[in-house]
py3Dmol code that shows the C-alpha trace and the ligand (Angstrom):
import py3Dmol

protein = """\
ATOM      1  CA  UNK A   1       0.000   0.000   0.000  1.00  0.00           C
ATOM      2  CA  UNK A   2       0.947   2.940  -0.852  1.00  0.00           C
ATOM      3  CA  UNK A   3       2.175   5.431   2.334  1.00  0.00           C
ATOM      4  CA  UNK A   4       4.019   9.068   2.761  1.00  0.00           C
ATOM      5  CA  UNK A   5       7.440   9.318   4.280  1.00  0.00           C
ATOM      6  CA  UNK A   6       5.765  10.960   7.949  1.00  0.00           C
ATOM      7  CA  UNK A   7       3.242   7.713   8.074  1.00  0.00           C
ATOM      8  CA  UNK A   8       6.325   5.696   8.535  1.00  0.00           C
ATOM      9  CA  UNK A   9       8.808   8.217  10.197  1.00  0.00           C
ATOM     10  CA  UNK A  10       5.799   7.602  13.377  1.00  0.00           C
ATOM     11  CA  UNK A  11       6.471   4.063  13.630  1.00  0.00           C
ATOM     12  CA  UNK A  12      10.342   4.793  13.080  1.00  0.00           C
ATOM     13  CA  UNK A  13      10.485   6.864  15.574  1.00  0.00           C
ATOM     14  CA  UNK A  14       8.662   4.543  18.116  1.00  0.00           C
ATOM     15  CA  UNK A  15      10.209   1.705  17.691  1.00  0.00           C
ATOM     16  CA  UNK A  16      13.690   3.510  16.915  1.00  0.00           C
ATOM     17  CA  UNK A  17      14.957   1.816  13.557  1.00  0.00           C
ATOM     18  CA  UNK A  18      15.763   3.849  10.054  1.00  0.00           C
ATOM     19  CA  UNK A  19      13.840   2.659   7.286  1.00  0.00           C
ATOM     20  CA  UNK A  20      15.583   1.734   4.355  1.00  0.00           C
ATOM     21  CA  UNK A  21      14.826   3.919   0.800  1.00  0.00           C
ATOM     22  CA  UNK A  22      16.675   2.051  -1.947  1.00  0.00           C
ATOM     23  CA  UNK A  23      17.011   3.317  -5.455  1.00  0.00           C
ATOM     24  CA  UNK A  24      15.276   1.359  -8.243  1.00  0.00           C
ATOM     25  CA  UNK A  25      16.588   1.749 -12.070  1.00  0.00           C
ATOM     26  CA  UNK A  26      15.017  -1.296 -13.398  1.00  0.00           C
ATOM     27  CA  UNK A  27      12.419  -3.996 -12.601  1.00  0.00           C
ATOM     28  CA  UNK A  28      14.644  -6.278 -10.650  1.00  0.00           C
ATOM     29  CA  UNK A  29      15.196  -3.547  -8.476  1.00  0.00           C
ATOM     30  CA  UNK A  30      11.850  -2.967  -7.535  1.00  0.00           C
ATOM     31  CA  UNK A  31      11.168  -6.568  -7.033  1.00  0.00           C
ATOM     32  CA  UNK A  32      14.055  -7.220  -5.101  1.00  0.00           C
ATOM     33  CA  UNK A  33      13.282  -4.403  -2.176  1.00  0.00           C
ATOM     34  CA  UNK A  34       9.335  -4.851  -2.317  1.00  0.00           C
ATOM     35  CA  UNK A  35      10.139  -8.841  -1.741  1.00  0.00           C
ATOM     36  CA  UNK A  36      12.552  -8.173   1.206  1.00  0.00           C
ATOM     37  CA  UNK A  37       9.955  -5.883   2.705  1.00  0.00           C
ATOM     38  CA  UNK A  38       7.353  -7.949   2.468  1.00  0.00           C
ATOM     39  CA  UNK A  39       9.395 -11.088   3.752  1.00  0.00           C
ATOM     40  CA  UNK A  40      10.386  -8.773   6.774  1.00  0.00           C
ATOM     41  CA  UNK A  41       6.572  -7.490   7.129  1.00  0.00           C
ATOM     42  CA  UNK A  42       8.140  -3.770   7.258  1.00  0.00           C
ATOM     43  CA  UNK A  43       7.696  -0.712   5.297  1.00  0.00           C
ATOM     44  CA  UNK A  44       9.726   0.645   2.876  1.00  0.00           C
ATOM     45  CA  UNK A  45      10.647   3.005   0.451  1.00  0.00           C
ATOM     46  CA  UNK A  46      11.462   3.124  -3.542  1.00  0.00           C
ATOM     47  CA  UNK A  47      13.371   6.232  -4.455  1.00  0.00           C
ATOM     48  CA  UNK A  48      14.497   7.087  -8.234  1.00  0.00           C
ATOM     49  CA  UNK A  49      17.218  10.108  -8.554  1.00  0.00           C
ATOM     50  CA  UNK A  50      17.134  12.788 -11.335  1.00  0.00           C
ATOM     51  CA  UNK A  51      20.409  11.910 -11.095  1.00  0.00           C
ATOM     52  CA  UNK A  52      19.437   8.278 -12.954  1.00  0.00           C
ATOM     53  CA  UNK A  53      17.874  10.047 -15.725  1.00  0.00           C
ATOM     54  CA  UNK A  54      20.797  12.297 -16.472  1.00  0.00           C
ATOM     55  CA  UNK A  55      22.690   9.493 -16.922  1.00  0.00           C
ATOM     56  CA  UNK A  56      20.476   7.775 -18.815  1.00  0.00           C
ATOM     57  CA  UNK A  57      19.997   4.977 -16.710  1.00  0.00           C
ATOM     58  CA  UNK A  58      16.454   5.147 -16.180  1.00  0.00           C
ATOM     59  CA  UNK A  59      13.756   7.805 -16.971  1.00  0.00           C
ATOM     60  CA  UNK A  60      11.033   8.437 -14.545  1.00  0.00           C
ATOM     61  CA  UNK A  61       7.858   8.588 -17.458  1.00  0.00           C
ATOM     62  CA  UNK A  62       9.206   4.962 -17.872  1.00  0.00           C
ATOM     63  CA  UNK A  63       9.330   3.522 -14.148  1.00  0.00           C
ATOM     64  CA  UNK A  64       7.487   6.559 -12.019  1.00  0.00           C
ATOM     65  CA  UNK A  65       4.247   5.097 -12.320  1.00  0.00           C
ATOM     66  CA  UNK A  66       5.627   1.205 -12.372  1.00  0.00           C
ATOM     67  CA  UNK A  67       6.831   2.205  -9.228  1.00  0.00           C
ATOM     68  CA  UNK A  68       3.332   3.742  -7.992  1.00  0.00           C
ATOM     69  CA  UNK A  69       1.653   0.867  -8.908  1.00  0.00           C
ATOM     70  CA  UNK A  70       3.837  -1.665  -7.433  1.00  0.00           C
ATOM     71  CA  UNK A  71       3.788   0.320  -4.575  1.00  0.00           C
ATOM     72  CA  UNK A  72       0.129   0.310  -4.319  1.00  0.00           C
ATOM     73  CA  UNK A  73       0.159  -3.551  -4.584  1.00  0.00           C
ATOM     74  CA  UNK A  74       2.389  -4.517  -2.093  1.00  0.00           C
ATOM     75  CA  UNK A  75       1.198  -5.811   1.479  1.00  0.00           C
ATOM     76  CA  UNK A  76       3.586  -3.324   3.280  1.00  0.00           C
ATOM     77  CA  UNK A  77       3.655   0.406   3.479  1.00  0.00           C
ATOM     78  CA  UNK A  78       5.689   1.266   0.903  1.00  0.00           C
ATOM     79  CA  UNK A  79       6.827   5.282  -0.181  1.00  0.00           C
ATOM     80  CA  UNK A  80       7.906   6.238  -3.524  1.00  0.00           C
ATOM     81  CA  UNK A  81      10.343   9.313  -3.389  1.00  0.00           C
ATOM     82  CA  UNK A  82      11.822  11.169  -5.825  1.00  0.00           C
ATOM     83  CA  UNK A  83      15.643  11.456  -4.664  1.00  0.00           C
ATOM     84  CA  UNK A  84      17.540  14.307  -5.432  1.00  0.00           C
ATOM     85  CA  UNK A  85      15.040  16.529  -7.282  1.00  0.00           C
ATOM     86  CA  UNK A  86      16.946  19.606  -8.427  1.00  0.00           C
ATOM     87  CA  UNK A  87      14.640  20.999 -11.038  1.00  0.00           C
ATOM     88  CA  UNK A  88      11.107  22.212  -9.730  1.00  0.00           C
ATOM     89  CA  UNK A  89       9.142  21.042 -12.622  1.00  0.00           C
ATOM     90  CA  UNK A  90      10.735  17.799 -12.603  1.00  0.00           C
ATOM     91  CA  UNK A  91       9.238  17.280  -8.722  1.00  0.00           C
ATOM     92  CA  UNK A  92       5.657  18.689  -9.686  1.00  0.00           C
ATOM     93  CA  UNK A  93       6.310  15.861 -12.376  1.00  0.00           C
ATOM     94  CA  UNK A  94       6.739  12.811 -10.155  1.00  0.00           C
ATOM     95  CA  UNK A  95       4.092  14.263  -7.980  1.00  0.00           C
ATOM     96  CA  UNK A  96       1.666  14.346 -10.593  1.00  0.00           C
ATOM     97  CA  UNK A  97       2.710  10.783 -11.139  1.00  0.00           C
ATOM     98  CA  UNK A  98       1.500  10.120  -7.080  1.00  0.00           C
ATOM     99  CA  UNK A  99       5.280  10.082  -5.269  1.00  0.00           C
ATOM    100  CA  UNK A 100       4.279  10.170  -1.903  1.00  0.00           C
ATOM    101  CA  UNK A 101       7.784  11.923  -1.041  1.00  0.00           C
ATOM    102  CA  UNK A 102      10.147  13.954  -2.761  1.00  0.00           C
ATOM    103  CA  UNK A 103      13.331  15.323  -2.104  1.00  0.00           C
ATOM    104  CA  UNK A 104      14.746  18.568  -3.040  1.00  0.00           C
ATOM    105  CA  UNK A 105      18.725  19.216  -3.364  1.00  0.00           C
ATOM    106  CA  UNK A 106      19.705  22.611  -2.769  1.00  0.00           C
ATOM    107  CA  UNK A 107      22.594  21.551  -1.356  1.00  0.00           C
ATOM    108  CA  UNK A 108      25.118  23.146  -4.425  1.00  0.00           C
ATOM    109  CA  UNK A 109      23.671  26.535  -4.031  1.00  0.00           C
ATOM    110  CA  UNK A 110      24.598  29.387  -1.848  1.00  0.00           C
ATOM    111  CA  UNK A 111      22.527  28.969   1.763  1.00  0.00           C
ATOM    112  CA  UNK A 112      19.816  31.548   1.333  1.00  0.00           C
ATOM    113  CA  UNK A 113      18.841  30.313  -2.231  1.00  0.00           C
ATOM    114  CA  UNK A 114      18.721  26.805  -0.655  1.00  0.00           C
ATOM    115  CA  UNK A 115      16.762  28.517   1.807  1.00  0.00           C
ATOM    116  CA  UNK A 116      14.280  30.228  -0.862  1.00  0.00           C
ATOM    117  CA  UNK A 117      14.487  27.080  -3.097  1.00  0.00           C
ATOM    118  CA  UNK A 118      12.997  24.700  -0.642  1.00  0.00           C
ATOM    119  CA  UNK A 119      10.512  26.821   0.513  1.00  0.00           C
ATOM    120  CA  UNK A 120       9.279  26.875  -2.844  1.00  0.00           C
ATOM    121  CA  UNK A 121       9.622  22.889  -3.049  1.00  0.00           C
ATOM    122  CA  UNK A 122       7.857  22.558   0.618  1.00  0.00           C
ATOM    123  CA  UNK A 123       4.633  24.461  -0.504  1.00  0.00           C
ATOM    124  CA  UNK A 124       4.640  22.002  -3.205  1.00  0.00           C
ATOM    125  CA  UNK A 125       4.999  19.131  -1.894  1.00  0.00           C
ATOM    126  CA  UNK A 126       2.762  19.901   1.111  1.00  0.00           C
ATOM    127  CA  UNK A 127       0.216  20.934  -1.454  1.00  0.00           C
ATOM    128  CA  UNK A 128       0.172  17.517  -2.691  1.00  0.00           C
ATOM    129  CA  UNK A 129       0.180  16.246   0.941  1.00  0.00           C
ATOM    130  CA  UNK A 130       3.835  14.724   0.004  1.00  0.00           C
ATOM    131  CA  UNK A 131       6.517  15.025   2.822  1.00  0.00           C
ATOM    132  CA  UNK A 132       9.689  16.664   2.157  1.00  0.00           C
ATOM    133  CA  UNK A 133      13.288  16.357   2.776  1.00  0.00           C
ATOM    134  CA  UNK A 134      15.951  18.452   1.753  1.00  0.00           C
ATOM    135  CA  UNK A 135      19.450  18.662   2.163  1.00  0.00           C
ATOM    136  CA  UNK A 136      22.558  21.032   3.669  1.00  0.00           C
ATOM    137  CA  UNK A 137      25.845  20.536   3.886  1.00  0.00           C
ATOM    138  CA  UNK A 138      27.874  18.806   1.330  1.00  0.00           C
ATOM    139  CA  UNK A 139      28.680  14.988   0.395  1.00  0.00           C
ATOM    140  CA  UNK A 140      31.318  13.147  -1.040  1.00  0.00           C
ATOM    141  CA  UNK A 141      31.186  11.233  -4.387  1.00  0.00           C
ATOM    142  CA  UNK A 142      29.517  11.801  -8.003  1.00  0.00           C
ATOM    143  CA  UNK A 143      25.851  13.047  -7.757  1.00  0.00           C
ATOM    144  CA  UNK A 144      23.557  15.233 -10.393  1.00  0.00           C
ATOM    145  CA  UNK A 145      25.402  19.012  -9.363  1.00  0.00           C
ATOM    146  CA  UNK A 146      28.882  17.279  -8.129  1.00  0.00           C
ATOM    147  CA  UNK A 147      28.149  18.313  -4.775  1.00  0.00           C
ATOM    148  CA  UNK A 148      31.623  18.159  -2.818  1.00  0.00           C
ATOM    149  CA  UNK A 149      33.549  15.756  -4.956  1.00  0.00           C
ATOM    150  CA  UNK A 150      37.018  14.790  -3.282  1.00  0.00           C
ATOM    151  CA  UNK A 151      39.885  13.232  -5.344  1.00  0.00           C
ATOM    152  CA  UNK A 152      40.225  10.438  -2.823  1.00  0.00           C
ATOM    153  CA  UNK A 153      36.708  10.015  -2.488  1.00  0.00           C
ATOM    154  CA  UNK A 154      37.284  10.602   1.069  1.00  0.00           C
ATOM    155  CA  UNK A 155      34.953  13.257   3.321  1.00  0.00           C
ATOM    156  CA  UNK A 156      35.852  16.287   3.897  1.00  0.00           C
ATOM    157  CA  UNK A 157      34.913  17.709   7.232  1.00  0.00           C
ATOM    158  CA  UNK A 158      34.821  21.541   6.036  1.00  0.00           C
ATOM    159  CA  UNK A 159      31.502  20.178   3.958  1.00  0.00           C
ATOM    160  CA  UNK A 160      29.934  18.668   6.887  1.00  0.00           C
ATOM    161  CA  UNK A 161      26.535  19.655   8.163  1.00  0.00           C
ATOM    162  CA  UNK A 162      26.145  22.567  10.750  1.00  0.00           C
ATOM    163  CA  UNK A 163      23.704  21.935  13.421  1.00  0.00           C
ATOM    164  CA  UNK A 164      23.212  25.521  13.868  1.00  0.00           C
ATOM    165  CA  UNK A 165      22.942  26.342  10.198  1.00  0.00           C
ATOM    166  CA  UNK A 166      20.653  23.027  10.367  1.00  0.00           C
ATOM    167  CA  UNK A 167      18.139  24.368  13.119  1.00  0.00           C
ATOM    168  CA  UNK A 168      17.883  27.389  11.076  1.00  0.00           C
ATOM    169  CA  UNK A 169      17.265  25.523   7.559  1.00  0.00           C
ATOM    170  CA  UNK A 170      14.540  23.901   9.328  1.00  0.00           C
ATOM    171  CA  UNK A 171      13.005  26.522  11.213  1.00  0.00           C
ATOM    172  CA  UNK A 172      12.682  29.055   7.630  1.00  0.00           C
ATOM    173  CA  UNK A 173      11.588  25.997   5.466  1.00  0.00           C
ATOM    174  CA  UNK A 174       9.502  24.050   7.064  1.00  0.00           C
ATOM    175  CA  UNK A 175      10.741  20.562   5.941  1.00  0.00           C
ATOM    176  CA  UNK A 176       9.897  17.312   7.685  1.00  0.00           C
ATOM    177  CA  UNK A 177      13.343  15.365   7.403  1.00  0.00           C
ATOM    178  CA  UNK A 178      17.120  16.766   6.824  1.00  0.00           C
ATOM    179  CA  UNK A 179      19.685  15.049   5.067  1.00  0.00           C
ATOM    180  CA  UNK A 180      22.714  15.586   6.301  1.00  0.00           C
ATOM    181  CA  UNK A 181      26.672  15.214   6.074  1.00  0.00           C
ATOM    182  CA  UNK A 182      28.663  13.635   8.849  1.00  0.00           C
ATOM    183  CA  UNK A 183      30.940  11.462   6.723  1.00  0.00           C
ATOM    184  CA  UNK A 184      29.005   8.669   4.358  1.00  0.00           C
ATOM    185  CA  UNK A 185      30.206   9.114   0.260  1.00  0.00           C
ATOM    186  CA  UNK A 186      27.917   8.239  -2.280  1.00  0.00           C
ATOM    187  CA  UNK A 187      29.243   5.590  -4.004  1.00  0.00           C
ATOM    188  CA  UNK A 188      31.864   3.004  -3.708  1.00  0.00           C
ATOM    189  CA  UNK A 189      34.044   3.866  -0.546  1.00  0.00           C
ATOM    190  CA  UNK A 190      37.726   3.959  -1.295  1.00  0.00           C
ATOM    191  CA  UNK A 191      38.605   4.039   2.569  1.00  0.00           C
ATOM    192  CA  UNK A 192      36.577   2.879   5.840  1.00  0.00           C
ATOM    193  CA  UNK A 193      33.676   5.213   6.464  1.00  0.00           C
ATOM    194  CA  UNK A 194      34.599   7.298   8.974  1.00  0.00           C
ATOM    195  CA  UNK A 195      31.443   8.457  10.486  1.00  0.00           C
ATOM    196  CA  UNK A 196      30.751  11.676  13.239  1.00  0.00           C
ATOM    197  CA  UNK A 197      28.008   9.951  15.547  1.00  0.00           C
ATOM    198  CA  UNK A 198      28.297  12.504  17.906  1.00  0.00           C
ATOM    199  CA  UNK A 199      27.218  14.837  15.222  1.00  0.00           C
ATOM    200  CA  UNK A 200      24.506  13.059  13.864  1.00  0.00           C
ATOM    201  CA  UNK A 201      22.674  13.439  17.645  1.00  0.00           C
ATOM    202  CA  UNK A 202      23.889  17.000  17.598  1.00  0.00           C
ATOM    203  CA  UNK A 203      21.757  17.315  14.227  1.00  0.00           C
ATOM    204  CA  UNK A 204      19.041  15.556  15.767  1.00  0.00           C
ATOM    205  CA  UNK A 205      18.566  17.664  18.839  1.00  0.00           C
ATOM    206  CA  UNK A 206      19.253  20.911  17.104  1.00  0.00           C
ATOM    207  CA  UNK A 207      16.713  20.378  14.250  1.00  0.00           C
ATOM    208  CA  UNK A 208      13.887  18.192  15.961  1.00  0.00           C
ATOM    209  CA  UNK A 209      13.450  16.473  12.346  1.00  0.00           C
ATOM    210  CA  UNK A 210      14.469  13.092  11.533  1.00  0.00           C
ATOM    211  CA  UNK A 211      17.771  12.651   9.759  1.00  0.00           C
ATOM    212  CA  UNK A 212      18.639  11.195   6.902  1.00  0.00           C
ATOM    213  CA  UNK A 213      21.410   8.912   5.728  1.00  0.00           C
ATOM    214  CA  UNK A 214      22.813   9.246   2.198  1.00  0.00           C
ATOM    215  CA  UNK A 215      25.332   7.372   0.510  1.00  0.00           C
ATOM    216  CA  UNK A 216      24.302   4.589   3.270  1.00  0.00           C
ATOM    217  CA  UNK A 217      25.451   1.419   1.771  1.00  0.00           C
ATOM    218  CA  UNK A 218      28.881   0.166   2.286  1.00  0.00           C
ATOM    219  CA  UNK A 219      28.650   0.686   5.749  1.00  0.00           C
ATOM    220  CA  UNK A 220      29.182  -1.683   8.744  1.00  0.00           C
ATOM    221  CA  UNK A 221      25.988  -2.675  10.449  1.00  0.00           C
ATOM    222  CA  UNK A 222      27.673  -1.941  13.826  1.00  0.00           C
ATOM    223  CA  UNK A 223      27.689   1.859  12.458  1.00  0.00           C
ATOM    224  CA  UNK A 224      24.307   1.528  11.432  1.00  0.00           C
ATOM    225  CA  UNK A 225      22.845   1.273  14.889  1.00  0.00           C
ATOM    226  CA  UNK A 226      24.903   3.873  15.934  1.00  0.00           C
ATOM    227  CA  UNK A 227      23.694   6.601  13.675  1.00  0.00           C
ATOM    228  CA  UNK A 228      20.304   5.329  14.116  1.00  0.00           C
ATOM    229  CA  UNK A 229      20.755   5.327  17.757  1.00  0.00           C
ATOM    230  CA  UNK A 230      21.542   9.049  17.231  1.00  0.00           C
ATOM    231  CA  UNK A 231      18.206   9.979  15.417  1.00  0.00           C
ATOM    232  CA  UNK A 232      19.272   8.840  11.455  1.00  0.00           C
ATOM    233  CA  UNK A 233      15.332   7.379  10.477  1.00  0.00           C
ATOM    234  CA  UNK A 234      15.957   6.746   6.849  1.00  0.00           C
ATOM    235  CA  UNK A 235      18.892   5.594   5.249  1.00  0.00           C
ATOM    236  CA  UNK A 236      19.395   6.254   1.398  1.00  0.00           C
ATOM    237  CA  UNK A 237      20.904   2.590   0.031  1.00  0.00           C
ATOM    238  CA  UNK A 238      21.719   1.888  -3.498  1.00  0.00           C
ATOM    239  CA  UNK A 239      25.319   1.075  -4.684  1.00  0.00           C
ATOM    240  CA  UNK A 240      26.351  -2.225  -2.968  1.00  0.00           C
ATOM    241  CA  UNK A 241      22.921  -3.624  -4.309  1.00  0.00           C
ATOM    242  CA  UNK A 242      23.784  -2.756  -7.636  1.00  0.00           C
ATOM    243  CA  UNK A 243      27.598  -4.243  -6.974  1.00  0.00           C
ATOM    244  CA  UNK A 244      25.770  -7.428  -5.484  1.00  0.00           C
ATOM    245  CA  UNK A 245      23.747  -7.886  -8.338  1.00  0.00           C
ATOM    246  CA  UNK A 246      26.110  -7.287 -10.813  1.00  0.00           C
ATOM    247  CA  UNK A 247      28.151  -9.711  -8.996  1.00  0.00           C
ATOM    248  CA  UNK A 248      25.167 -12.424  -8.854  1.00  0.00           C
ATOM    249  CA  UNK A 249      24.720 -12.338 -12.800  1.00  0.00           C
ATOM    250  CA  UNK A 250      28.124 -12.728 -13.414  1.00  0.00           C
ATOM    251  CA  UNK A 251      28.339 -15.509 -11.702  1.00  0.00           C
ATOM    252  CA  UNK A 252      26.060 -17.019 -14.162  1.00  0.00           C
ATOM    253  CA  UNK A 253      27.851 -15.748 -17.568  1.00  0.00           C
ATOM    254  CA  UNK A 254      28.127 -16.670 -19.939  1.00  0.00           C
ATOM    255  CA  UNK A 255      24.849 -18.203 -20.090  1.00  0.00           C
ATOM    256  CA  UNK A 256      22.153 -18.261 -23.104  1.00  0.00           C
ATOM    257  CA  UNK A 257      19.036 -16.733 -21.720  1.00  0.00           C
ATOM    258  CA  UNK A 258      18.756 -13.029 -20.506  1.00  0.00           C
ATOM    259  CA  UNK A 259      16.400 -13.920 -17.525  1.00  0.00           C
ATOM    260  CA  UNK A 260      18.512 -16.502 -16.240  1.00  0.00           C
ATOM    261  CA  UNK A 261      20.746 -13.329 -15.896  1.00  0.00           C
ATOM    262  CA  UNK A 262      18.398 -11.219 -14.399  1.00  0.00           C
ATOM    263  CA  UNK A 263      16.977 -13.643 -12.250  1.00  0.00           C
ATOM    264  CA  UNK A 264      20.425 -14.029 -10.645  1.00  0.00           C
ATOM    265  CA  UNK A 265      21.057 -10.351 -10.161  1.00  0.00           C
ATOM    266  CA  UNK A 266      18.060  -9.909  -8.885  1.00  0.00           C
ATOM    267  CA  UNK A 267      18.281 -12.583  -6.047  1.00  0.00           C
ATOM    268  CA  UNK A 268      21.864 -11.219  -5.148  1.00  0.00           C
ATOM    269  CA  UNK A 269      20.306  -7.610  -4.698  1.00  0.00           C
ATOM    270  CA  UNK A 270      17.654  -9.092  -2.747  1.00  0.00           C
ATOM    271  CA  UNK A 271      20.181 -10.990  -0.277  1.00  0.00           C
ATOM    272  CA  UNK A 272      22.021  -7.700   0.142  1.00  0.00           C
ATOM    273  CA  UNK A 273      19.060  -5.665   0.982  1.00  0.00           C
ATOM    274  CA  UNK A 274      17.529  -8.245   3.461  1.00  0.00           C
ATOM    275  CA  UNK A 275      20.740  -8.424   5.177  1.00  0.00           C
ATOM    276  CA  UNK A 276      20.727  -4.033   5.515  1.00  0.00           C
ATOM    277  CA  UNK A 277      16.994  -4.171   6.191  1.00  0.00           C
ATOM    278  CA  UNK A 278      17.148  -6.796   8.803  1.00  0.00           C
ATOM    279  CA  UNK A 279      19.852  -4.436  10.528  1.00  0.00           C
ATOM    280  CA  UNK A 280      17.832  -0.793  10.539  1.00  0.00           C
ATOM    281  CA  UNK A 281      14.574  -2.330  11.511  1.00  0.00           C
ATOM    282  CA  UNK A 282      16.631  -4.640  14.391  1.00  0.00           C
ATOM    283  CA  UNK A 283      15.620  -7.609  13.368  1.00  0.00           C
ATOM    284  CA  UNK A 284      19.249  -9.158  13.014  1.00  0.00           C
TER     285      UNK A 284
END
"""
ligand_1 = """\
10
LIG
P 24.834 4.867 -2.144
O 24.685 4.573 -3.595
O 26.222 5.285 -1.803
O 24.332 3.758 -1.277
O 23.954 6.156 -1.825
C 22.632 6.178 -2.193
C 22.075 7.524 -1.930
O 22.493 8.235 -1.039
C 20.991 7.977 -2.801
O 20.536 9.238 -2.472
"""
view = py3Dmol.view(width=600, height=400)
view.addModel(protein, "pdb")
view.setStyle({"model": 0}, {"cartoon": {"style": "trace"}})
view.addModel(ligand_1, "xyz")
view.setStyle({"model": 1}, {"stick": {}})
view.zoomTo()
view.show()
């Protein structure tokens, strides 16, 4: 069934786990997160970046409303979010489409346009009756505006997230979750995550919200219940699934068929994402 992002942050918040929101490009994807959730009897969320379509991965005409109506079919609460929304027409379109959640990435521009930016994207959203989260401070690793890239891939502390400047972001704009830098890189990590917990609660406290994990996979599951001990209530996952199943279907090359392929990738993704789900709903 289909649910917004503050129907699930509620039960998130009382039971204290992060739910997972995992980005779907394809079919297999989809299939593989809606059948962990379902397994695991616990909500979820399908997220598709702009980012996807720039690349030309995936384009959301094509999977926006597969999404929706997988969404609406599974036996879980399930949100679909548009993830990193830079362009405000392209988040009216998914929400014409019926994403219950969308997120909008200031995070390139100067504060105060940020500031202006996602007010515009919060009246929106909130129009639609869509929660919104938004994002300051700067990450690590290749997204849509090359927000903070670093040679090494490493994070750099001068980009992380200001719980002051936080408090503030949330105070003028109104949002209902904050994602946040403490030290996760999108992407493949070249080096250990090296993670500020401490900051993570500061965030929490300062900005009342619920924070958000990006670039959450490759990390340990022993640093996933920290940061979700410190107030992190979604966790943005998508990378190591794709590694995993692009791992599981070539372990089955060369073969004749396509769906043997497929099938294999898709069951390697879907042991990757039980074993994170079980973790931020504390069921491992
Ligand atoms: P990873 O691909 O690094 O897991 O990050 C996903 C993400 O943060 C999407 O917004």
């Amino acid at each position: 069934m289909l649910a917004t992002l503050n129907d699930i942050f509620k039960m998130a918040e009382e039971k204290k786990i992060a739910i997972g929101a995992f980005n779907v490009v394809n079919f297999e994807n989809i299939l593989a997160v809606l059948d962990t959730a379902e397994k695991l009897n616990m909500p979820t969320i399908l997220a598709f970046a702009q980012t996807h379509e720039e690349n030309k991965v995936m384009d959301l005409d094509t999977i926006g409303p597969v999404m929706v109506l997988m969404a609406k079919q599974a036996k879980v609460p399930v949100v679909v979010h548009l993830d990193h929304g830079i362009n405000l027409d392209y988040i009216e379109k998914s929400l014409k489409m019926g994403f219950t959640s969308i997120m909008f990435d200031g995070s390139a521009l100067p504060y105060d346009e940020n500031v202006e930016m996602t007010k515009k994207a919060v009246e929106m959203a909130h129009k639609y009756n869509v929660s919104i989260e938004a994002e300051i401070g700067k990450m690590a690793g290749i997204t849509l505006n090359n927000e903070g890239i670093t040679e090494n891939r490493k994070s750099d502390r001068s980009n992380y997230t200001v719980p002051a400047e936080a408090k503030d972001f949330v105070e003028k704009t109104g949002v209902d979750c904050l994602a946040c830098s403490f030290g996760t890189v999108h992407g493949e990590y070249f080096s250990e995550p090296n993670l500020d917990f401490d900051l993570v609660k500061e965030l929490s406290d300062a900005t009342g919200v619920p924070i958000v994990m990006h670039g959450g996979s490759g990390v340990s599951h022993e640093d996933y219940k920290k940061v979700i001990a410190n107030g992190v209530r979604k966790i943005n996952y998508f990378t190591y699934m794709d590694k995993a199943g692009g791992e599981g279907a070539s372990a089955v090359c060369p073969t004749k068929y396509f769906h043997d392929i497929a099938k294999a990738g898709q069951d390697a993704m879907q042991k990757d994402v039980e074993s994170a789900m079980r973790c931020f709903v504390n069921m491992d």
